[in-house]
C-alpha positions in Angstrom: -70.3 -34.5 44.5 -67.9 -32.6 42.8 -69.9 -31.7 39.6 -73.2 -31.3 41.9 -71.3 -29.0 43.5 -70.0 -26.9 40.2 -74.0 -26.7 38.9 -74.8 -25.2 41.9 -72.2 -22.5 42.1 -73.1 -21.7 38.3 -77.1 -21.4 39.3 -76.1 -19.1 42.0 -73.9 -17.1 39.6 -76.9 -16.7 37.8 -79.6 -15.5 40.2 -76.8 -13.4 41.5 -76.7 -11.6 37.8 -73.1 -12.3 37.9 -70.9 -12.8 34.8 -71.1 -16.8 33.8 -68.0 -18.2 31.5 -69.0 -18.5 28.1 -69.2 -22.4 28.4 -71.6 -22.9 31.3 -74.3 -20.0 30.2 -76.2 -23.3 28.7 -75.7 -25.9 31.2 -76.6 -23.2 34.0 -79.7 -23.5 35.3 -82.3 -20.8 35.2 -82.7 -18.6 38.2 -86.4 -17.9 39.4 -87.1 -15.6 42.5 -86.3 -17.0 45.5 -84.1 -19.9 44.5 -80.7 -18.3 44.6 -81.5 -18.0 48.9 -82.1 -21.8 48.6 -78.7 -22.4 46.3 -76.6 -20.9 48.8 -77.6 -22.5 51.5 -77.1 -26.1 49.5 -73.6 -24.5 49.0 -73.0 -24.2 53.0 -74.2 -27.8 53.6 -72.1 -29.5 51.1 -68.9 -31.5 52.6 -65.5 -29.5 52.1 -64.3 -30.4 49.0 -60.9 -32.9 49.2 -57.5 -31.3 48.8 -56.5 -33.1 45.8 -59.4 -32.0 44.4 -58.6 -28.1 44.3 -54.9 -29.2 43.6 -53.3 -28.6 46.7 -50.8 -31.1 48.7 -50.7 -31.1 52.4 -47.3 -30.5 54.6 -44.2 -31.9 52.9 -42.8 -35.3 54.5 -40.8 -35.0 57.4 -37.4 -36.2 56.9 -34.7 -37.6 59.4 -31.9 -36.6 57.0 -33.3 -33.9 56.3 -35.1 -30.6 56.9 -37.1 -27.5 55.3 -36.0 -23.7 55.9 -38.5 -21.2 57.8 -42.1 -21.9 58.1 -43.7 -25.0 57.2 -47.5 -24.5 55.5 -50.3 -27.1 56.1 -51.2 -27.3 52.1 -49.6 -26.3 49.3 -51.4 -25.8 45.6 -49.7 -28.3 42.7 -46.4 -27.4 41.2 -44.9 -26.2 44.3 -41.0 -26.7 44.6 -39.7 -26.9 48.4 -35.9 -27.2 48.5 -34.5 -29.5 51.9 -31.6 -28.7 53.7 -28.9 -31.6 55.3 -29.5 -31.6 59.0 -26.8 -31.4 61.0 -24.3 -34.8 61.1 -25.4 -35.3 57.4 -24.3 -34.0 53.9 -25.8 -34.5 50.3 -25.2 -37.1 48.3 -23.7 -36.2 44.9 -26.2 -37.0 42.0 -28.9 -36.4 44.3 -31.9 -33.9 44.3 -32.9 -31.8 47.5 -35.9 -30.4 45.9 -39.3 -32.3 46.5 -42.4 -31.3 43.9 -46.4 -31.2 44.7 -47.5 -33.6 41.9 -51.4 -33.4 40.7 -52.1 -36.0 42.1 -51.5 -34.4 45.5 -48.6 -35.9 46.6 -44.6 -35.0 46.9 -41.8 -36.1 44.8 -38.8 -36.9 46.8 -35.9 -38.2 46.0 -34.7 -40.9 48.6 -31.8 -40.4 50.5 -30.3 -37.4 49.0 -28.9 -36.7 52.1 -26.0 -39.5 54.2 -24.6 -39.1 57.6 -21.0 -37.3 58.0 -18.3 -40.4 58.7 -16.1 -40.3 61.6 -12.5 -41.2 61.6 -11.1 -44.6 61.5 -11.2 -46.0 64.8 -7.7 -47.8 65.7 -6.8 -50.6 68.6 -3.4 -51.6 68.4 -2.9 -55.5 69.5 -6.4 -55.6 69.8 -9.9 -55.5 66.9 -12.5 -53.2 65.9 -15.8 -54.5 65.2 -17.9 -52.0 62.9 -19.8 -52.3 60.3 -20.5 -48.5 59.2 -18.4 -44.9 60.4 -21.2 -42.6 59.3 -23.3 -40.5 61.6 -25.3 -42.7 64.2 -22.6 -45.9 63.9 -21.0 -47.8 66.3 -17.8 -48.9 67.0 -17.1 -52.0 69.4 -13.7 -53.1 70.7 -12.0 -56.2 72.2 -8.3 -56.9 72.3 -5.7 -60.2 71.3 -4.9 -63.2 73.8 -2.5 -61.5 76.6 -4.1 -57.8 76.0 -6.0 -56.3 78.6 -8.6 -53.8 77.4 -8.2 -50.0 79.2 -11.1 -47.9 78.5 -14.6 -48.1 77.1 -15.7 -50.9 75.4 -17.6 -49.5 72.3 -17.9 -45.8 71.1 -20.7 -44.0 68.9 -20.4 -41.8 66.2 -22.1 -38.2 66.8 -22.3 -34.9 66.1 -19.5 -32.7 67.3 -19.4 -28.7 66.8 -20.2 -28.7 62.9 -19.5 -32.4 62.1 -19.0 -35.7 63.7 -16.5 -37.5 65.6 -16.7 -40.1 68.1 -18.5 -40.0 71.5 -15.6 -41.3 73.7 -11.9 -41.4 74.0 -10.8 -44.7 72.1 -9.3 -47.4 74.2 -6.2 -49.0 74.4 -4.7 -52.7 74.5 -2.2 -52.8 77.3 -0.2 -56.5 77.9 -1.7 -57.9 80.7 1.2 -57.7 83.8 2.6 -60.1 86.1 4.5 -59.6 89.6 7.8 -59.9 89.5 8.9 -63.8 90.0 9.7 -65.3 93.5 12.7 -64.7 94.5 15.0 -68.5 95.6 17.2 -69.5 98.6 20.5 -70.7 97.7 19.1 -69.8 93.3 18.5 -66.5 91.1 16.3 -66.5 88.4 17.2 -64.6 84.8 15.2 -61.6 85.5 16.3 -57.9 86.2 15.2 -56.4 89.2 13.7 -53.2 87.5 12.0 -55.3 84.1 8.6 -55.3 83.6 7.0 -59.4 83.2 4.2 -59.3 80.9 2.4 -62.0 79.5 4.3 -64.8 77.6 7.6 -63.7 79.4 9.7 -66.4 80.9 12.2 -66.3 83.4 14.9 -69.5 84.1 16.2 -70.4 87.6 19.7 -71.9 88.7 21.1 -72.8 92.0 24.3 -71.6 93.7 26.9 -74.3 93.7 27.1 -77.5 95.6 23.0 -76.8 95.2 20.1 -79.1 93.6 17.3 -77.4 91.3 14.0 -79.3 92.3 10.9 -78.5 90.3 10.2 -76.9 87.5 13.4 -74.8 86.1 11.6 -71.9 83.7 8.3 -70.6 84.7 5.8 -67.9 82.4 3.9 -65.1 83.0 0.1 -66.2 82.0 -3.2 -65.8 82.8 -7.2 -67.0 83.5 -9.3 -64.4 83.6 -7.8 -62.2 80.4 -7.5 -59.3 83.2 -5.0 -60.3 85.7 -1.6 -62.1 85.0 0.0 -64.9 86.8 3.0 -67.1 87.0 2.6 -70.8 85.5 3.8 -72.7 88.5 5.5 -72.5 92.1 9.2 -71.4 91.8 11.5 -74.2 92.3 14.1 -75.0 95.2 17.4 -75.1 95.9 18.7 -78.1 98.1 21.3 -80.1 99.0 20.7 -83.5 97.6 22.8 -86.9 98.6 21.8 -89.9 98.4 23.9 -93.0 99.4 26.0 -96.0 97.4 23.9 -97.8 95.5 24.7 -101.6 95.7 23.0 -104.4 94.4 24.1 -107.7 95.9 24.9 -110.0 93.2 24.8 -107.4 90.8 26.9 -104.2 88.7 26.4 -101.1 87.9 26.0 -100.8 83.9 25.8 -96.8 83.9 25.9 -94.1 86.6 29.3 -94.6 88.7 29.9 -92.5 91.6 31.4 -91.3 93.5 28.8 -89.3 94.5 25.0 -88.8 93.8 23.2 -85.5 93.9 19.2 -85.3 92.3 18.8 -86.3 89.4 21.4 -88.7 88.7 20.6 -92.2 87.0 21.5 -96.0 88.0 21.1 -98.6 86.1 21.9 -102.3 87.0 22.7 -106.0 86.1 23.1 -109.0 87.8 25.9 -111.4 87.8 25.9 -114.9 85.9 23.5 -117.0 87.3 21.4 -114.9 88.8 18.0 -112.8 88.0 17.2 -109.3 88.4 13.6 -108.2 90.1 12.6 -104.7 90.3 13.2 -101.8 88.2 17.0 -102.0 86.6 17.2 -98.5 86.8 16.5 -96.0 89.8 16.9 -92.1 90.5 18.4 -90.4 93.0 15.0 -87.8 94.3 15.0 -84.7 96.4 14.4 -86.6 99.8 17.8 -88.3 99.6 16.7 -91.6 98.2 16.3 -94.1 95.3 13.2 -94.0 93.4 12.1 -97.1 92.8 14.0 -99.0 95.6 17.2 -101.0 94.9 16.6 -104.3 92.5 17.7 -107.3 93.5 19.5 -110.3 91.9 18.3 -113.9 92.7 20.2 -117.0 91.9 18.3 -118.4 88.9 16.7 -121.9 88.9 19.2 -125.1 88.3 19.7 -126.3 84.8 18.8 -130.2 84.5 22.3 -131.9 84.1 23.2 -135.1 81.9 22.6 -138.2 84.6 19.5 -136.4 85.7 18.4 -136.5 82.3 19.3 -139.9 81.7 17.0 -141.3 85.0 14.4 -138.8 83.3 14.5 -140.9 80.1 15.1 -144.6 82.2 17.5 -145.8 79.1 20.4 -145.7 80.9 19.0 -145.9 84.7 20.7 -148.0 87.2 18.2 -149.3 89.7 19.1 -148.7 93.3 18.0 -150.7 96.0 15.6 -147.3 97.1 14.3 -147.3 93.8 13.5 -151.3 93.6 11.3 -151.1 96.9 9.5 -148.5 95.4 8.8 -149.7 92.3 5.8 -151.5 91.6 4.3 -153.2 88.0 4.5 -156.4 86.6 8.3 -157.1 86.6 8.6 -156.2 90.1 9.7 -160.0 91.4 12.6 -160.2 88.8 13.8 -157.2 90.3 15.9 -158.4 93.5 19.0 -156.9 95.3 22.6 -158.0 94.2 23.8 -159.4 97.6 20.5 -161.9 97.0 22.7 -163.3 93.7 23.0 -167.3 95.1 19.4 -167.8 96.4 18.7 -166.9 92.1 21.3 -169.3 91.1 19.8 -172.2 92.9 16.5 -171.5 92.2 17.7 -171.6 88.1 19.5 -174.8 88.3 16.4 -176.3 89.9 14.2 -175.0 87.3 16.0 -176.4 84.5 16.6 -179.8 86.1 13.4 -179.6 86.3 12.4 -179.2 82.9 14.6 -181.9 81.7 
């Protein structure tokens, strides 16, 4: 298209008796009357030629870094040299050329990223972390504090263009320790706190009981918490109270540890039983906060009788004396020879007949 295009502009040169470069007076066709109305309107007809082919580029690239001074034209010819400017919230990279070319081949040269976003400050959380990955123009900052920090403020913050250069979009936050009430006050107890301290989280506070007074529950309670918002005491305050609880005694039995004379909560019994005699139940009990002995009292029972030296005899039968009970109850082969001692002169006869007998 392009060189059917050039041989008709050359004709029509011709016809029109208008000066032809020395080169294409021979490849020029001849003009004969008439023709050169014909020529023209071939000319007319014929597509636009492309950019690139009459050495033009079209509008430079837009660039988000970037940006180009004044009026922007729709085509420029080859060779052009456009120089960018840093938009605002960005500056130019050292090394790095602002200038983009139209090549012959109809596009731009540009160099990539000639141009980086201004950086905003450090961002800072005391007791608490910063999550970012970038503080240039267009970053963003995200915040979350330690275990027992509450967070006061925004959450995350963005960094943008301020007046001539950046800075961050919103105030930065702030860790505070997350707070508890003050503890509970006791009857008949204190506690180790002071009435104006603040109790934050991890703090502790100990309890003691006026004199003559019994500490039940927990002595030292914290200040903790569920939600990582609100704080909280670890458990109920204790109690003072008077505590007795009575004389032990075991019947049959001794105490091995824990003599009176008198037994608040708390204290500790332990028992033994006398010779002879077995202990059941716990061997040691505690005196509780409702006044009584936790488990209940033991007790000592006579053990069983230890076989003695006749009864093991009889056991045995080497050394057993029969008894007229035991000879009517005693049954077996042998049981006629076995006959009562006031019996004796009935046997006598009936041996003296029993060897006359025989002879």
């Amino acid at each position: 298209m392009r060189l059917i295009r050039g041989h008709l502009v050359m004709g029509l040169l011709r016809c029109l008796h208008l000066p032809l470069p020395p080169a294409a007076m021979v490849s020029a066709p001849r003009c004969r009357p008439g023709v050169w109305g014909v020529l023209a309107l071939l000319l007319l007809l014929l597509p636009p030629p492309l950019p690139g082919a009459r050495g033009i580029c079209d509008s430079p690239p837009r660039l988000s870094f970037a940006e180009l001074p004044g009026v922007v034209n729709n085509s420029y010819p080859v060779g052009t040299q456009l120089k960018y400017s840093c938009r605002t919230g960005y500056i130019p990279v050292p090394g790095k050329s602002p200038f983009v070319t139209c090549l012959p081949n109809s596009s731009w040269s540009v160099d990539p990223e000639f141009c980086v976003g201004r950086p905003c400050k450090p961002p800072e959380l005391q007791n608490g972390r910063v999550d970012v990955t970038d503080l240039r123009f267009g970053a963003t900052a995200n915040f979350s504090c330690n275990e027992g920090y509450r967070l006061i403020g925004t959450t995350s913050v963005e960094c943008v263009v301020v007046g001539n250069g950046v800075d961050w979009d919103k105030e930065l936050p702030v860790c505070q320790a997350i707070p508890c009430l003050p503890p509970p006050d006791i009857t008949n107890g204190s506690h180790s706190g002071q009435s104006d301290q603040e109790f934050s989280f991890g703090l502790a506070v100990t309890y003691k009981c006026d004199q003559g007074f019994s500490l039940i529950g927990e002595a030292s309670i914290h200040c903790t918490t569920k939600d990582n918002l609100n704080g909280e005491w670890s458990g109920p305050a204790p109690e003072c109270k008077v505590v007795k609880c009575p004389e032990p005694e075991v019947k049959n039995g001794k105490k091995q540890s824990g003599f009176g004379p008198d037994y608040s909560y708390g204290n500790t019994v332990i028992f033994e039983c006398d010779s002879g005699y077995t202990l059941h139940g716990s061997s040691s009990v505690k005196c509780e906060a409702n006044n009584s002995w936790v488990p209940s009292l033991p007790t000592c029972l006579r053990s069983a009788a230890k076989p003695t030296e006749e009864t093991t005899k009889n056991t045995t039968g080497s050394t057993a004396k029969p008894t007229e009970e035991t000879t009517k109850n005693t049954t077996g082969p042998n049981t006629g020879t076995m006959i009562a001692i006031g019996k004796m002169p009935i046997i006598l006869a009936v041996l003296i007949t029993n060897l006359f007998i025989r002879q």
